[in-house]
N, C-alpha and C positions, 0 to 999 in steps of 0.2 A: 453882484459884480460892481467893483469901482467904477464909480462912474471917466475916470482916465484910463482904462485898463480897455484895449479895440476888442469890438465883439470880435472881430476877426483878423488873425496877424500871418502873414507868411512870408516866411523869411529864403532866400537865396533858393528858389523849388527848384527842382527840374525831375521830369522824367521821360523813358524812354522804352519803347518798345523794341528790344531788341538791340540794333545797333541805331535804330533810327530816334533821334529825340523828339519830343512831344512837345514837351515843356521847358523854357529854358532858363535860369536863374529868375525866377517873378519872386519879385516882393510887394507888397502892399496891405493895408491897415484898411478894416474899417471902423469907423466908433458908431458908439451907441445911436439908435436912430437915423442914422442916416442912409439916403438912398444911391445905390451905386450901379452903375448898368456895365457891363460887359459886353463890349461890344467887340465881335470879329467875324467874319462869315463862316461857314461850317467846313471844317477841319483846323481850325485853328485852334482847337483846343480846350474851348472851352468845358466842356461835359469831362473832358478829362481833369479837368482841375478840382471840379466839381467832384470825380471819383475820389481825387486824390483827400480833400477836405473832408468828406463824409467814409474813407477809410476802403471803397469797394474795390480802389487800390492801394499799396501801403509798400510799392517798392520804387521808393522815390529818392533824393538827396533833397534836404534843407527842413525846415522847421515851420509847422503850422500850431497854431494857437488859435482856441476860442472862448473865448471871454477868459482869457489868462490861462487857461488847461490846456498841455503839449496835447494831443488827439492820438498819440501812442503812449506814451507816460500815464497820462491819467483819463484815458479814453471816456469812460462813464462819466466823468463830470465833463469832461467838452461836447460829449455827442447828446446828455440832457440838457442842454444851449445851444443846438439846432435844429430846427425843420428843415423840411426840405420839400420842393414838388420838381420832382424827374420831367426831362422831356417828353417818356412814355408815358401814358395812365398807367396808374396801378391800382384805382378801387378796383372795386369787386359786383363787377356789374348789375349780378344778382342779389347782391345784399340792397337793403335801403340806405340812404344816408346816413340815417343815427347810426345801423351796426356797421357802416362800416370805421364809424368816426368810436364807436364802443371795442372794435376789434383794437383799434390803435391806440387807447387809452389802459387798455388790461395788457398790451405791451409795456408799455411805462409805468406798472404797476399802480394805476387807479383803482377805487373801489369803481363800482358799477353805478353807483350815487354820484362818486365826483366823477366819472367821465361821462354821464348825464348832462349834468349840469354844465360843464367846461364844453357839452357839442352845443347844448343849445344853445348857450353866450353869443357862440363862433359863428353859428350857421343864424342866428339871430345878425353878428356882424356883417355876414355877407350875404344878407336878405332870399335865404333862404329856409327859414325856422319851417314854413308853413308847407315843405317837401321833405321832413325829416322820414314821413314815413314812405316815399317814394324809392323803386327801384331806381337805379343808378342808372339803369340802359336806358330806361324815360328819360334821363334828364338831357338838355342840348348841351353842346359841348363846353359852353362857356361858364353853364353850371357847374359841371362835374370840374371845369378847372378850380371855381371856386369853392365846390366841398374839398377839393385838394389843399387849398390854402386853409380852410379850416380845420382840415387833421394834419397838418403841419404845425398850424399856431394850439394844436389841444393841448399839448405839456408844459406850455407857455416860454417856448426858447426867447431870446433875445437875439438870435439869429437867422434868418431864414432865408434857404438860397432857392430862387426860381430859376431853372433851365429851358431855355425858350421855351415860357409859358405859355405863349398868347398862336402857338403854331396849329392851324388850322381851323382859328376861329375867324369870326365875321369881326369888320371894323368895328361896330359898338361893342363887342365882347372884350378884343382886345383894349379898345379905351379903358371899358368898366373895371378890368385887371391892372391896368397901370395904375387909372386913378387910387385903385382900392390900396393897392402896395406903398402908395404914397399915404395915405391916411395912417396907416400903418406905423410909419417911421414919425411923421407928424403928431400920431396923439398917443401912441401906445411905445412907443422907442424904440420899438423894434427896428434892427440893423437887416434891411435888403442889401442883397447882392443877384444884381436880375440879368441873367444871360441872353442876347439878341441878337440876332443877325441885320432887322432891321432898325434902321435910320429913325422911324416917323414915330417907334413908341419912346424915343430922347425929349426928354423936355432942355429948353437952351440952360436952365440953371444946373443940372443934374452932372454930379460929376461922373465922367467916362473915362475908363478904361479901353483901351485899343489893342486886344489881342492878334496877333497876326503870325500863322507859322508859330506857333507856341513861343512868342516873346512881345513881351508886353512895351507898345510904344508909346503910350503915350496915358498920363494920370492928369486928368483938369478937367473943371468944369468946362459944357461943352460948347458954353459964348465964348469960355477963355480960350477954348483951343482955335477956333474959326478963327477968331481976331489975331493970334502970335503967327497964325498960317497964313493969315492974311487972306481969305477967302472966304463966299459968303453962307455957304452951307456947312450940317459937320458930314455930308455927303462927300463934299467934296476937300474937306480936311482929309477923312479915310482914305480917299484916292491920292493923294498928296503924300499919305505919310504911308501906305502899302503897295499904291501904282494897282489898284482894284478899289472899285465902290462896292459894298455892301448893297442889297437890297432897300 
């Protein structure tokens, strides 16, 4: 992928459930490496957009693009350029780590050699190598988010989008998830797009999205946006710019 070419592009979106709209004209770019948080409380839309990008909905108006490939036009080359970790889990309790990180690699047509080696890399990345052979229901929750990130990153997309990841974990788990996503974008360039409802996991550089009622209010780093609002939290930027705080 050029390197000037956004891991992720969408252009005028909307959609709608019926008569009621979801989504409503968003557009926005991310590029390579960088970290973007999505920020809106729940129903705003977010998981819907997230459908709409990775196809599990596809009746939508306006145009998505990932690392240059329309995601209807040339779907195989845009959806091998992203991961993904869903709000719900979806391993496989009973399986151990490596098969379920070997199930996800003979999806993507790996030999059984390279999706070996591509889990241990990953689960080496996110310091868990030495549970490859553990059940999945042993593991705490914070773990299994992170084998999530590592069968997300096994095909090596350049994009990968987290939908409130960090929901139901303890505060060191949620840190260790932000920290880790940010490493991510930092040394391997991988393009985050990390869905939130809360405030605390924003770092002030981090640029934010402000989804609200399925329209997107606001694109800026989130010191920039405190300071043009003139207020001293982005707690209370959100309440400023939807007349509700987030969590």
């Amino acid at each position: 992928m050029a390197a000037d070419v956004p891991a992720l592009e969408v252009s005028d979106l909307g959609f709608a459930y019926g008569e009621k709209p979801v989504l409503e004209a968003i557009s926005l770019a991310i590029a390579a490496g960088e970290f973007v948080v999505l920020l809106g409380p729940n129903g705003a839309g977010k998981t819907t957009l997230f459908a709409l990008i990775t196809r599990l909905h596809d009746r939508r108006c306006g145009d998505i693009r990932i690392g240059g490939f329309d995601v209807r036009r040339q779907s195989v080359q845009a959806h091998a350029r992203i991961g993904v970790v869903f709000q719900q889990p979806t391993l496989d309790l009973d399986l151990s780590v490596a098969r379920n990180l070997a199930y996800h690699g003979a999806l993507h047509g790996m030999s059984r050699r390279e999706a070996r080696r591509r889990a241990m890399a990953q689960l080496e990345r996110v310091g868990l190598a030495e549970q490859q052979a553990t059940r999945v229901r042993r593991l705490s929750g914070g773990q299994r988010r992170r084998v999530e990130i590592a069968r997300g990153l096994l095909h090596e997309p350049r994009l990968l989008l987290l939908d409130e990841p960090t929901v139901g974990l303890d505060v060191a788990s949620r840190r260790g998830l932000v920290d880790h996503a940010h490493r991510l974008c930092a040394e391997e360039g991988v393009a985050v797009l990390w869905a939130t409802h809360l405030i605390d996991e924003v770092r002030p550089t981090d640029r934010v999205l402000v989804l609200h009622r399925g329209r997107l209010l606001a694109d800026a780093r989130a010191e920039d946006l405190t300071e043009r609002l003139g207020v001293a939290t982005l707690g209370d930027a959100f309440d400023r710019l939807t007349g509700e705080a987030p969590a």
